[in-house]
NUDREN-435651 format. One record per residue: residue in three letters; z, y, x of N, C-alpha, C in turn. Coordinates in steps of 0.1 Angstrom, whole numbers, padded with zeros to 4 digits, always signed. Each point is the difference from the previous one (the first is absolute). Example, Ala and Ser with C-alpha at 12.3 -4.5 7.8 and 13.67 -1.06 7.14 Angstrom:
<pts>
Ala+0078-0057+0132+0000+0012-0009+0000+0012+0009;Ser-0007+0011-0004+0000+0011+0009+0008+0011-0008;
</pts>
This chain:
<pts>
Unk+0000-0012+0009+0000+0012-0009+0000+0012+0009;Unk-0010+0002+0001-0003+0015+0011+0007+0015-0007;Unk-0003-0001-0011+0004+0013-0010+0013-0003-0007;Unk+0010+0003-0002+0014-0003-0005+0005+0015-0008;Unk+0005-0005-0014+0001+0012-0012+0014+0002+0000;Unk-0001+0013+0001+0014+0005-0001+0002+0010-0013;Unk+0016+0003+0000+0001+0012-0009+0008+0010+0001;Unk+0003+0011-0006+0008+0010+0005+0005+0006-0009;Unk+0014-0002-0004+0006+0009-0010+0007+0015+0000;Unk-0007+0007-0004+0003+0021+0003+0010+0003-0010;Unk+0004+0013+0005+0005+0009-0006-0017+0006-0009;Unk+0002+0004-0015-0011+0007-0002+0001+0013-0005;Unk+0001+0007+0014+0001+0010-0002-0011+0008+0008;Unk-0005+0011+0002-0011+0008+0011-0014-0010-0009;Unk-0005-0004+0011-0014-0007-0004+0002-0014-0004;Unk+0011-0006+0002+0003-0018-0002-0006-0001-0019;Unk-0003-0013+0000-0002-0007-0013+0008-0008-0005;Unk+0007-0011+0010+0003-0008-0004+0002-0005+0012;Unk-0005-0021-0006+0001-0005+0011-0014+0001+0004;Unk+0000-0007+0016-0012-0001+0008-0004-0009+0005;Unk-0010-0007+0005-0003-0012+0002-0008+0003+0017;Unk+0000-0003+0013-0003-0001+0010-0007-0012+0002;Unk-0008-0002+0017-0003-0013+0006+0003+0006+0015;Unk+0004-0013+0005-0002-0003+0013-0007-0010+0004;Unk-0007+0006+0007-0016-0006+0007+0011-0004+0013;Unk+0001-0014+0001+0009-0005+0013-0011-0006+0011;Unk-0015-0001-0003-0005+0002+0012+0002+0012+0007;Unk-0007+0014-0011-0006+0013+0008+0020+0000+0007;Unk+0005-0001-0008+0019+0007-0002+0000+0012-0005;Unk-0004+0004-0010-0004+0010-0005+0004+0002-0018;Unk+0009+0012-0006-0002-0001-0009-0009+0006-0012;Unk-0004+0000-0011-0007+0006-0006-0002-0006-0011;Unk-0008+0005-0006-0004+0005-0019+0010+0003-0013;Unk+0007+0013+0005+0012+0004-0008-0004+0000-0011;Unk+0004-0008-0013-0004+0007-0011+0013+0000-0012;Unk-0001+0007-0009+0012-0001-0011-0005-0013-0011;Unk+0005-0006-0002-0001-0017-0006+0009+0003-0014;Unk+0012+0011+0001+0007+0000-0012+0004+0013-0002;Unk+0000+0005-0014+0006+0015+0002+0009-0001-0012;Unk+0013+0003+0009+0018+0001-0008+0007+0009+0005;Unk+0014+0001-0003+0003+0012+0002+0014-0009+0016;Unk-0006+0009+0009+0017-0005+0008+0001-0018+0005;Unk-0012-0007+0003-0001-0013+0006+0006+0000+0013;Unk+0015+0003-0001+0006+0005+0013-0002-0019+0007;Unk+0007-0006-0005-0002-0016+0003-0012-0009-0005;Unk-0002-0008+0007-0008-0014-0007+0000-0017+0004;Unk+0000-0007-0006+0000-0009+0010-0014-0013-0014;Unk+0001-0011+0012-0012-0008-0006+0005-0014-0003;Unk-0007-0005-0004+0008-0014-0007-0008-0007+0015;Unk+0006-0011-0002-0001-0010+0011-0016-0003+0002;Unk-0008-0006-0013-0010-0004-0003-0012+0010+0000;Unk+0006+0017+0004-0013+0011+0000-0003+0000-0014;Unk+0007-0007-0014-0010+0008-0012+0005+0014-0008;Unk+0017-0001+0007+0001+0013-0009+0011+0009+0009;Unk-0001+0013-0004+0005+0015+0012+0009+0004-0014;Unk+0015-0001+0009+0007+0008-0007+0005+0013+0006;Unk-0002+0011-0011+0005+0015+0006+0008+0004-0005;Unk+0013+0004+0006+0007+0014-0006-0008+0010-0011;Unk+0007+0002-0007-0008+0012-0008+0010+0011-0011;Unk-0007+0014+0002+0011+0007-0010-0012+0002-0008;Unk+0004-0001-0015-0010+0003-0012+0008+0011-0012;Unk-0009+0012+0006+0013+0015-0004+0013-0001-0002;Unk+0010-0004-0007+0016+0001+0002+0003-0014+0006;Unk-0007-0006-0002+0002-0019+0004-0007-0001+0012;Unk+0010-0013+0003+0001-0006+0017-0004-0020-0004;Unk-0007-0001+0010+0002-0016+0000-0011-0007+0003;Unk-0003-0010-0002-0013-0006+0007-0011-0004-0004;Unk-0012+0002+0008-0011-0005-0008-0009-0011+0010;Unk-0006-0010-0007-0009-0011+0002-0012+0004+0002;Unk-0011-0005+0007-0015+0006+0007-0001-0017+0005;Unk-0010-0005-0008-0008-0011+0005-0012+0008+0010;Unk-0001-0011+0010-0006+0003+0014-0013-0009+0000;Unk-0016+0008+0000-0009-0003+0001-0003-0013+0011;Unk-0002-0010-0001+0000-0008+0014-0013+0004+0009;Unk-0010+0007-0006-0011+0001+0006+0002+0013+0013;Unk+0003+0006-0012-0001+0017+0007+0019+0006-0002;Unk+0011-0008-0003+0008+0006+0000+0004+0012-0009;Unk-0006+0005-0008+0003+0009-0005+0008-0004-0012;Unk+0006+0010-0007+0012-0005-0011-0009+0006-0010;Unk+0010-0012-0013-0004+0002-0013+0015+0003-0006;Unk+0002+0008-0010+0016+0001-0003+0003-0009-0011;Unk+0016-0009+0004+0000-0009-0012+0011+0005-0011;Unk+0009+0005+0003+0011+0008-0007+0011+0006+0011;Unk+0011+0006-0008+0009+0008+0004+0011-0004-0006;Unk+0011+0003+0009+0013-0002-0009+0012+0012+0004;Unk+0004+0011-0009+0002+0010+0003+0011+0001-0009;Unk+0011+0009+0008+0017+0001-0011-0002+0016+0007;Unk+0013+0007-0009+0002+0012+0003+0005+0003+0011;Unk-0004+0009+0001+0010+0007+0020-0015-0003+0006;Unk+0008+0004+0019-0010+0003+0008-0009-0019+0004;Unk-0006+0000+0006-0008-0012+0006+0010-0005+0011;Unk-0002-0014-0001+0000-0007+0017-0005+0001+0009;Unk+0007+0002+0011-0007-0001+0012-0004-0011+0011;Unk+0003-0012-0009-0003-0014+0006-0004-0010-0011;Unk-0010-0008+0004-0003-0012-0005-0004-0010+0006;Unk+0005-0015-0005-0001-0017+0006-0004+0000-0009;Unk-0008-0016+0006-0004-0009-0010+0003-0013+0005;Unk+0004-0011-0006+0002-0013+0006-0012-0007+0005;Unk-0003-0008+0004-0008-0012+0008-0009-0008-0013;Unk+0008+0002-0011-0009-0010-0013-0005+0010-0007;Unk+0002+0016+0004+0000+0008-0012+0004+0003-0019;Unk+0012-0008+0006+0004+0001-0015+0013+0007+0001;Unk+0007+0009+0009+0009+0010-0002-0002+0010+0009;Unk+0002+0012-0008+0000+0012+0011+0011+0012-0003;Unk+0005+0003+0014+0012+0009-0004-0002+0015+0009;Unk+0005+0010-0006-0003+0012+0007+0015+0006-0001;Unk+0000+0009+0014+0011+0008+0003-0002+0016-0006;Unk+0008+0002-0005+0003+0017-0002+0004+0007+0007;Unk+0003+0010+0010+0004+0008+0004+0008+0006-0002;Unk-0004+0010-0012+0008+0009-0008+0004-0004-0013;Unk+0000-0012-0005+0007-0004-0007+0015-0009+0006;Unk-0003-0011+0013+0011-0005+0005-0005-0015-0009;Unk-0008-0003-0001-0005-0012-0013-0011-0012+0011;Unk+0000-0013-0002-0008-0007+0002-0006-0008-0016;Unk-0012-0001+0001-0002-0003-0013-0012-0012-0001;Unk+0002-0008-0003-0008-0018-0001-0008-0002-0014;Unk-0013-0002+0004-0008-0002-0011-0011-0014+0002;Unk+0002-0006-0012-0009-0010+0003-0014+0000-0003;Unk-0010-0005+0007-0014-0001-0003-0007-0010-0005;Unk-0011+0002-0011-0005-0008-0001-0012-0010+0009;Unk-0003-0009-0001-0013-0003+0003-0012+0007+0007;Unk-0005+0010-0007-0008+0009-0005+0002+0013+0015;Unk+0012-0004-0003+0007+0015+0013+0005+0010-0011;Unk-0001-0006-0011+0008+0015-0010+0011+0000+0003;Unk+0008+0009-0004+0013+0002+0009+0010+0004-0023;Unk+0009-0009+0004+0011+0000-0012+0009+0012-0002;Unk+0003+0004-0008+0013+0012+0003+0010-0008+0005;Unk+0010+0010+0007+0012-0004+0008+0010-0010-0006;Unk+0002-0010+0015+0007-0010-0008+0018+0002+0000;Unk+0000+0008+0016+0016+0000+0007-0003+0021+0002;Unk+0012+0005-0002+0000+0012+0008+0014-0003+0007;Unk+0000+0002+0012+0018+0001+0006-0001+0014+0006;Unk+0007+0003-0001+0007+0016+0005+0011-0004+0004;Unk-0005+0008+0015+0014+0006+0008+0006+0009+0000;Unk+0014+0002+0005+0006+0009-0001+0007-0001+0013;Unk+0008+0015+0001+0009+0004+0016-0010+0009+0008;Unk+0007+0003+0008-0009+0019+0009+0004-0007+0014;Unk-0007+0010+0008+0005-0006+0015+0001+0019+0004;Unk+0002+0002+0016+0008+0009+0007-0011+0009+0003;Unk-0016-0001-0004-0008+0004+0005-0004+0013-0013;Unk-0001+0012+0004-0005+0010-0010-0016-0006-0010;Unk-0003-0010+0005-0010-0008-0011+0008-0013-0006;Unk+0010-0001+0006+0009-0010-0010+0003+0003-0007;Unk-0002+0007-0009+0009+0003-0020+0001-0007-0007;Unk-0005-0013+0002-0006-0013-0010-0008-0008+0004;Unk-0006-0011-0006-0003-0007+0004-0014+0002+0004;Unk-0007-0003+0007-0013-0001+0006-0013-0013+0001;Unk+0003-0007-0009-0008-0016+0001-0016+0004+0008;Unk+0002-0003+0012-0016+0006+0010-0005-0019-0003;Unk+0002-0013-0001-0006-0006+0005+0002-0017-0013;Unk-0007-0006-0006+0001-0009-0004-0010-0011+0003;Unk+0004-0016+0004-0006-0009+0006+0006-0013+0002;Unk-0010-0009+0000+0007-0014-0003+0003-0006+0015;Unk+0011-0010-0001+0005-0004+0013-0015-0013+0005;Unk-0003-0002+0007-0007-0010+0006-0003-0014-0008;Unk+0015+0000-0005-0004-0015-0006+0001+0004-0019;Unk-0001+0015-0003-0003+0007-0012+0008-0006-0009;Unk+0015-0003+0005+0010-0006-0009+0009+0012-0010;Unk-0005+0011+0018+0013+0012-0007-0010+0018+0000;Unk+0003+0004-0005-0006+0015+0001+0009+0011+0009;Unk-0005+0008+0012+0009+0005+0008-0004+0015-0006;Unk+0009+0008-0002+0000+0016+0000+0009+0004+0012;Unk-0009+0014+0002+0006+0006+0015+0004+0017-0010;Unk+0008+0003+0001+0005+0013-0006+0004+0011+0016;Unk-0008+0007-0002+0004+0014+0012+0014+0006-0009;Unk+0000+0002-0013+0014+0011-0005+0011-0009+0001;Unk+0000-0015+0002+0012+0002+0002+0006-0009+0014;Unk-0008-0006+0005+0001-0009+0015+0001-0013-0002;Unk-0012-0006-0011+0005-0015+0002-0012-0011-0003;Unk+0000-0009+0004-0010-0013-0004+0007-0003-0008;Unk-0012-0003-0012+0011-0006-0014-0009-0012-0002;Unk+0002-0014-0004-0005-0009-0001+0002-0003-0013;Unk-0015-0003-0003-0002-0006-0018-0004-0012-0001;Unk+0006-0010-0010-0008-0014-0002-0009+0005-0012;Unk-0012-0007+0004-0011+0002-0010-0003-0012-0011;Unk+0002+0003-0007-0008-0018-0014-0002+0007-0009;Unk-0019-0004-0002-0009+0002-0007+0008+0015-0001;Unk-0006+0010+0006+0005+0014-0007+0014+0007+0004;Unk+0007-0005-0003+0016+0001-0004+0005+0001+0020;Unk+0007+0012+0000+0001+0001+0012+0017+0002-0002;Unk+0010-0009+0005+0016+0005+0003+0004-0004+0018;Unk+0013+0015+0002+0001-0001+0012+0007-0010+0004;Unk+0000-0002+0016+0007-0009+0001+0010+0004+0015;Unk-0011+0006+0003+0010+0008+0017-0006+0011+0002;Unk+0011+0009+0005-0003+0011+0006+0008+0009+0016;Unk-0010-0001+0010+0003+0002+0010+0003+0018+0000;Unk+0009+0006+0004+0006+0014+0003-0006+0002+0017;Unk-0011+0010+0001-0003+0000+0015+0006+0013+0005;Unk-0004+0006+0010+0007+0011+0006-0006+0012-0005;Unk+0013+0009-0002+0003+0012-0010-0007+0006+0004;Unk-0006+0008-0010-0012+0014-0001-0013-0006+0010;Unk-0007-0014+0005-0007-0008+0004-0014+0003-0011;Unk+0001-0002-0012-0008+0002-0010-0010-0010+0001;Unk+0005-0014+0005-0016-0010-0003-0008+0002-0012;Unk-0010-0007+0003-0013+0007-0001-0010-0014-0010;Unk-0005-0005+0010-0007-0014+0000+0005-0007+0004;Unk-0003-0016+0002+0003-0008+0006-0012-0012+0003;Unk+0001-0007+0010-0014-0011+0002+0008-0012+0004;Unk-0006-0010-0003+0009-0019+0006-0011-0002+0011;Unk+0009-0004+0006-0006-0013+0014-0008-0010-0007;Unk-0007-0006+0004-0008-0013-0002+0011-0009-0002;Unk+0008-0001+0001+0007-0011+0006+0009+0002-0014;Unk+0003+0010-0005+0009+0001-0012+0013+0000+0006;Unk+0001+0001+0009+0018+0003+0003+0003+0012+0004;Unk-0006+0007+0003+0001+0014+0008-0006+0013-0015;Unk+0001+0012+0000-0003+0013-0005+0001+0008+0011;Unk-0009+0010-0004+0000+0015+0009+0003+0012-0012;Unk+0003+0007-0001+0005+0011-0010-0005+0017+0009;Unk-0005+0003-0005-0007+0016+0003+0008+0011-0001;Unk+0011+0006+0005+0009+0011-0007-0008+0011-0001;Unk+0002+0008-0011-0011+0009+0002+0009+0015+0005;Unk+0012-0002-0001+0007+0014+0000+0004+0003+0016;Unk+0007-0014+0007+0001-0001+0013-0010-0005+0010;Unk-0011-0002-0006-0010-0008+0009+0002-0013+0006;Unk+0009-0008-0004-0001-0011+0007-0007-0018-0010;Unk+0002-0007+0011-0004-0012-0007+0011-0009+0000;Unk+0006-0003-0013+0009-0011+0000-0003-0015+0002;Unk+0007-0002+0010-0005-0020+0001+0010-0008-0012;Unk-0004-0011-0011+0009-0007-0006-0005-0012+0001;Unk+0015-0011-0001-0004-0012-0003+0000-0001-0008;Unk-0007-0007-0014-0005-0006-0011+0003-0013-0002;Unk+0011-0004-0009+0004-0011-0008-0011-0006-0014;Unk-0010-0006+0006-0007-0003-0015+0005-0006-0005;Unk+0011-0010+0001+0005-0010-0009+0008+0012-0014;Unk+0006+0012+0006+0010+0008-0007-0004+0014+0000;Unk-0014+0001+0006+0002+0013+0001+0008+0014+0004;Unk+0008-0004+0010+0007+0006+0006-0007+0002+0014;Unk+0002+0016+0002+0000+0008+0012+0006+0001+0010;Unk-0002+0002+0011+0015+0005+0015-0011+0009+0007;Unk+0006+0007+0003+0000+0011+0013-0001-0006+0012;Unk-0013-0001+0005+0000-0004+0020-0003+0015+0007;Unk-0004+0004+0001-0005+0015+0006-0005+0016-0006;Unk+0002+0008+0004-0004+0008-0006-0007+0007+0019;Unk-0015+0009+0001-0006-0001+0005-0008+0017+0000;Unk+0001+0008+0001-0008+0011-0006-0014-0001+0008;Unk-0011+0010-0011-0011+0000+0000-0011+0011+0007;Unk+0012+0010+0006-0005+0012+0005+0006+0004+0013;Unk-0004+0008+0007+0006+0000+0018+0016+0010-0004;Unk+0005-0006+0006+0014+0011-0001+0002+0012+0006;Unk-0015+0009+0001-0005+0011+0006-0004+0008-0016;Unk-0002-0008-0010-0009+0008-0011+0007+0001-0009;Unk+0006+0014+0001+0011+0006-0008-0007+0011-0015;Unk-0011-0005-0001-0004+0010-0009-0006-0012-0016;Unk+0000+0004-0012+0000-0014-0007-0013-0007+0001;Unk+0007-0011-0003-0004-0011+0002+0007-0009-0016;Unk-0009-0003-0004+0003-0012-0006-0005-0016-0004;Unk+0003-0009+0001-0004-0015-0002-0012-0002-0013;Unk-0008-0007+0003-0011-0002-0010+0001-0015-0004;Unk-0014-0005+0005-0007-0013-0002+0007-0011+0011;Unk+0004-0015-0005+0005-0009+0011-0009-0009+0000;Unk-0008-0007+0008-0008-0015-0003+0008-0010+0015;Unk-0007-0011-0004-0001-0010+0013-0010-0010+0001;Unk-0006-0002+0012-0014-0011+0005+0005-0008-0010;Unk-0005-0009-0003+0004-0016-0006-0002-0006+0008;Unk+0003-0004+0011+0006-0003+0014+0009-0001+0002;Unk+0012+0009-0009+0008+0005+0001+0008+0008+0015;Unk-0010+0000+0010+0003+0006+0017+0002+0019-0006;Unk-0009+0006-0007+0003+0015-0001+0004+0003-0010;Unk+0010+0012+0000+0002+0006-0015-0004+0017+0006;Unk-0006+0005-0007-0008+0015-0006+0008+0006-0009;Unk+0006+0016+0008+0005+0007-0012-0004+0016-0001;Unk-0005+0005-0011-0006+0011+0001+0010+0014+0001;Unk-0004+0010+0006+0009+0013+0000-0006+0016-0002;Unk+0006+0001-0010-0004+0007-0007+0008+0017+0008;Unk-0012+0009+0011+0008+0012+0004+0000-0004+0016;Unk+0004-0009+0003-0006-0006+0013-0014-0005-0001;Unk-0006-0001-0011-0013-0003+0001-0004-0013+0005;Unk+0006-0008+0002-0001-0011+0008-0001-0016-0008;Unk-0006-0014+0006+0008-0009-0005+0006-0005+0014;Unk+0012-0007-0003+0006-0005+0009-0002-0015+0002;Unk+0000-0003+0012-0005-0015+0003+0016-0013+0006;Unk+0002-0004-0010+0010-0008+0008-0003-0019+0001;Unk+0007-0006+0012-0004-0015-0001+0013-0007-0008;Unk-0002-0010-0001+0011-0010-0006+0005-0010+0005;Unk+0014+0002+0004+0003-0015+0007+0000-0010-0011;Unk-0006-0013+0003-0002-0008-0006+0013-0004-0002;Unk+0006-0009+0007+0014-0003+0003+0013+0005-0012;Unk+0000+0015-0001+0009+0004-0011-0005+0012-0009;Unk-0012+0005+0004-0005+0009-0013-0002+0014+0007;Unk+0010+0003+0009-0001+0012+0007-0006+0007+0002;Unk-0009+0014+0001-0006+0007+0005-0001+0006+0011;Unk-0008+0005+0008-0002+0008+0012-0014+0006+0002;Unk+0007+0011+0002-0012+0018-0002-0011-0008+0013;Unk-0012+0003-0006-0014+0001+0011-0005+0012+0002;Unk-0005+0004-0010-0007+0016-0002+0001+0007-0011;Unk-0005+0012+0003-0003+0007-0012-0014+0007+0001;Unk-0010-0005-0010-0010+0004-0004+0000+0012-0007;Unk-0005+0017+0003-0006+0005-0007-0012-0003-0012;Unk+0003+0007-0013-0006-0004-0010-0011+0008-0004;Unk-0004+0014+0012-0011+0006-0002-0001+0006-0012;Unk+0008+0006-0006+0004+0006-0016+0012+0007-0004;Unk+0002+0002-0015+0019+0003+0000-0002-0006-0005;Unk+0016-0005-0003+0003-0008-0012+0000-0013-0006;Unk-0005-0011+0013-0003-0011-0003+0011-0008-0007;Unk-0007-0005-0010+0006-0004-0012+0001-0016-0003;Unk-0011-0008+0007+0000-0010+0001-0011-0006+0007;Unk-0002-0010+0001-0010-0011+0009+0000-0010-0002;Unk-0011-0008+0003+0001-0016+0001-0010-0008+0007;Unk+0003-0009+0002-0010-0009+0010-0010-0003-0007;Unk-0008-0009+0003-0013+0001-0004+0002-0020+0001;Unk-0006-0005-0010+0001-0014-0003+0000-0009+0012;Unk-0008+0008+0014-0004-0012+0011+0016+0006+0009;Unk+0005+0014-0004+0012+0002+0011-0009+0004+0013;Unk-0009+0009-0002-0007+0001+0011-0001+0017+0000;Unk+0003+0004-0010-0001+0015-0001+0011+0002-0011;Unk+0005+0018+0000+0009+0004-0010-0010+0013-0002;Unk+0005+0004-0017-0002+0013-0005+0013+0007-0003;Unk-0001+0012+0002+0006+0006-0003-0003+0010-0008;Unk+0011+0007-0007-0003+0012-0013+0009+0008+0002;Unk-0004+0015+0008+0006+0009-0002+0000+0015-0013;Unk+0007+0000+0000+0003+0002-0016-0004+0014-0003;Unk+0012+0007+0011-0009+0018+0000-0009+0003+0006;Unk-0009-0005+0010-0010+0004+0004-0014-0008-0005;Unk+0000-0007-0008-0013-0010-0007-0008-0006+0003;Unk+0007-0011+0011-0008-0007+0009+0007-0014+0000;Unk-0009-0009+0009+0002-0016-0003-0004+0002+0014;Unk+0011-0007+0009-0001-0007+0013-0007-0014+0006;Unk-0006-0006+0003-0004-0010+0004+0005-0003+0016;Unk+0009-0011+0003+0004-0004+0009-0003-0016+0004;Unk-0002-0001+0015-0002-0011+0003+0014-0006+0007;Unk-0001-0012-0007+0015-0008+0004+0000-0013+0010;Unk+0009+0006+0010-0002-0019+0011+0011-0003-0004;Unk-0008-0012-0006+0015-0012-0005+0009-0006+0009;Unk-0002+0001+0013+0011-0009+0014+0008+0017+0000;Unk-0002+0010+0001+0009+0014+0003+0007+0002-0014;Unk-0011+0001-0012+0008+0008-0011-0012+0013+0002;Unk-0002+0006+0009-0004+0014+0001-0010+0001-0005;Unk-0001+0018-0006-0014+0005-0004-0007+0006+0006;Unk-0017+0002+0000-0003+0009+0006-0010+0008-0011;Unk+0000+0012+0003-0007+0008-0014-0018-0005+0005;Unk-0002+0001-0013-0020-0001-0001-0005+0010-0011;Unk+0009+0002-0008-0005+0011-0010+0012+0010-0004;Unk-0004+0017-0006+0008+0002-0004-0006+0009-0013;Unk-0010-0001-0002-0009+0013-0008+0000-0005-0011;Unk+0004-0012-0006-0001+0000-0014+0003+0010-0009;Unk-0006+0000-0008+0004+0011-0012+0006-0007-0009;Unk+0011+0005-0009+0005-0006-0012+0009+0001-0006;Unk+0002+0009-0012+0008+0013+0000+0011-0008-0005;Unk+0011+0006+0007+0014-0002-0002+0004-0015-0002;Unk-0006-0008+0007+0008-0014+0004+0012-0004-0001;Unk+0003-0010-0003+0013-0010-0003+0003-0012+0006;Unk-0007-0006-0010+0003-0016+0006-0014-0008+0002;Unk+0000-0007+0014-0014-0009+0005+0000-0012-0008;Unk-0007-0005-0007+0000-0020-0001-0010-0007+0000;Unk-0002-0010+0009-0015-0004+0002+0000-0015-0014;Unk-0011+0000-0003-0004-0009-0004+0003-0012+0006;Unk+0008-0016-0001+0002-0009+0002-0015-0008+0008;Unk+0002-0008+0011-0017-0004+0001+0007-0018+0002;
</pts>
């Protein structure tokens, strides 16, 4: 597969539409043929079902928030819209989908809410089955409440994890058919504000993104119980760069040897390795992102290149990656594409 389809979820605000659909030409290494595939309001997130037939987006529809379905052209990639599912208040700013595609849950922000909806067949998406809302503030003048930045299934998709920035904690959900209740919740370090979070291959290990202190939390992962522990905490930026900075996007190879964290004000992503042995981390580099704002990134299906999406300046990065280092080296930086969010390539 020489040509590999991506997509890009914006802020739509300035010239943005929606979402966007890319290629990477992995002979030339080259990206190109931006085009708008969906026009919604606020596709801050998106993600794809396992099988490439349907694209779920964030979406606000005038006073309502919540998610909408886009079956995905196999030819040409482009979307057809299948439905929405929208409650009062602001939008999510995260969305999963499981491996069978029959549940999907999004994070709220500004509500402090994770919310589970089941799908049909079809990719239609059901009104909401579970809302949980959190509650408690942390030490941070964006701590007032709760913050739900991240919702996502554990590895073996037994349990549903939310990461809350407002109030400092990994909260663990068991999922059946829909119905999401907690079962553990890890308390991480005060006014920290995680962010995201990503699993090891291996399912024993997490990385957690802080977005307020910049760092990356190492956890061990109990699948049997879903329970969390604290191994390291690691920061993401030189302890020279005193001006802000805050934590973005986290990924890792499926190799599980690198974890990738994005920084938002340092402009950077940071490159760390992984001891195999206990989970650990250790700093390699730091890649400029040739932008502001980068907001997120992702590898590319062969792990041979990353994009990136810097957010205020409206560009898409193209980096080449050596898989024995971890390291990038830039190849592109001129993409156009207004007000970028989140990268997700098409499954190959």
């Amino acid at each position: 597969m020489p040509k590999l389809i991506g997509y890009i979820g914006t802020y739509t605000k300035g010239d943005s539409k929606g979402v966007y659909s890319f290629t990477l030409d992995t002979e030339a290494a080259k990206l190109g043929d931006i085009k708008a595939v969906a026009e919604l309001d606020n596709p801050t997130y998106v993600n794809l079902s396992h099988d490439n037939k349907t694209l779920y987006a964030v979406v606000k529809e005038g006073d309502k928030g919540g998610v909408a379905s886009y079956a995905i052209s196999s030819q040409t990639g482009d979307l057809t819209k299948l439905n929405s599912q929208v409650n009062e208040g602001a939008s999510p700013c995260h969305v999963s989908v499981d491996r069978q595609n029959r549940q999907v849950v999004t994070a709220n922000y500004h509500k402090g809410t994770i919310e589970s909806f089941l799908v049909n067949e079809d990719g239609m998406i059901n009104p909401v089955t579970s809302i949980m809302e959190h509650s408690g503030e942390g030490p941070h003048e964006r701590q007032e409440k709760p913050h739900t930045h991240f919702s996502g299934f554990t590895p073996d998709e037994k349990y549903v994890v939310a990461v809350d920035l407002g109030i400092d904690k990994v909260i663990t959900y068991k999922i059946d058919d829909g119905k999401l209740e907690e079962v553990h919740s890890l308390l991480v370090k005060a006014g920290s504000g995680p962010r995201h979070i990503t699993f090891h291959p291996n399912g024993k290990y997490a990385y957690v993104m802080t977005e307020l202190s910049n760092e990356v939390i190492t956890l061990s992962y109990n699948a049997e119980n879903g329970v969390f522990t604290e191994l390291q905490y690691i920061s993401t930026i030189p302890t020279e760069f005193t001006e802000n900075s805050q934590g973005s996007a986290i990924h890792i190879s499926a190799d599980g040897r690198f974890v990738y964290a994005g920084n938002r004000g340092h402009d950077s992503i940071a490159v760390f390795s992984v001891n195999q042995a206990n989970g650990e981390l250790t700093f390699v580099e730091y890649t400029p992102t040739e932008g502001n704002w980068p907001r997120d990134f992702a590898l590319d299906p062969s792990e041979k290149f990353m994009v990136a999406s810097n957010q205020e300046s409206s560009n898409l990065v193209l980096y080449a990656r050596d898989a024995e280092t971890g390291k990038l080296s830039l190849l592109q930086s001129d993409v156009t594409v207004p007000y970028p969010v989140c990268v997700k390539f098409l499954n190959v």
